[in-house]
C-alpha positions in Angstrom: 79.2 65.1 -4.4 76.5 66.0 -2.1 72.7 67.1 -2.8 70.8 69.5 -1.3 68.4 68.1 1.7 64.7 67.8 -0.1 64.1 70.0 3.4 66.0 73.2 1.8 63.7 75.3 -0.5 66.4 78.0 -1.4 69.7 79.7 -0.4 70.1 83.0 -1.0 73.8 84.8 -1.1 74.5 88.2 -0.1 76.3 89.1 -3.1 77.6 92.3 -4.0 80.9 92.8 -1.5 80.8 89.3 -0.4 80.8 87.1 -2.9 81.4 89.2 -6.2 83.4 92.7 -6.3 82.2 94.4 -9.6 85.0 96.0 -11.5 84.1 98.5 -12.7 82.2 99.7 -9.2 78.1 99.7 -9.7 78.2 104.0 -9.2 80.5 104.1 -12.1 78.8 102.0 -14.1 75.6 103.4 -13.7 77.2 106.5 -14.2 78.5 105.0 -17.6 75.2 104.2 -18.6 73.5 106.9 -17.3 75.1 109.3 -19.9 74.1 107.4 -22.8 70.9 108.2 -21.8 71.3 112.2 -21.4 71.9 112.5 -17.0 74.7 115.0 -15.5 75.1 113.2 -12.9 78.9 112.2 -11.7 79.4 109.0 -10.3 80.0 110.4 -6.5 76.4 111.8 -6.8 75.0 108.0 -8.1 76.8 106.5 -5.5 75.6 108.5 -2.8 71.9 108.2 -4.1 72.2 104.4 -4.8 73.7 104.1 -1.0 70.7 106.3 -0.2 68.2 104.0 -1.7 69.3 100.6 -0.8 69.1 102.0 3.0 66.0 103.4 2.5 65.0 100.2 1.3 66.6 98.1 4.4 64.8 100.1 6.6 61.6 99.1 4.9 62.2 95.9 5.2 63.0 95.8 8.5 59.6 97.7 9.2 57.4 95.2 7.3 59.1 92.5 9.5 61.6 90.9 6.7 
């Protein structure tokens, strides 16, 4: 079995649609969850706003140079 090289300080993983598929899909779940807590939204609309978020959020990161 082979250890990591003291050199490496972390790995990370790109998870979600690589390495893990989440049954049911995030959207619905959240959407699951999300009524329990009183929202009207359907799972299309969380799906589109989650989409809407994590590119927001990619974009950010690539601004601030990560």
């Amino acid at each position: 079995m082979s250890r990591v090289p003291p050199a490496v300080a972390a790995v990370f993983f790109d998870a979600v649609g690589t390495l893990i598929h989440p049954e049911p899909p995030a959207g619905d779940a959240y959407a699951l969850v999300g009524r329990r807590f009183g929202t009207r939204l359907d799972a299309a609309e969380i799906r589109r706003r989650f989409a809407a978020a994590f590119r927001d959020e990619e974009l950010a990161d690539v601004e601030s140079g990560h």
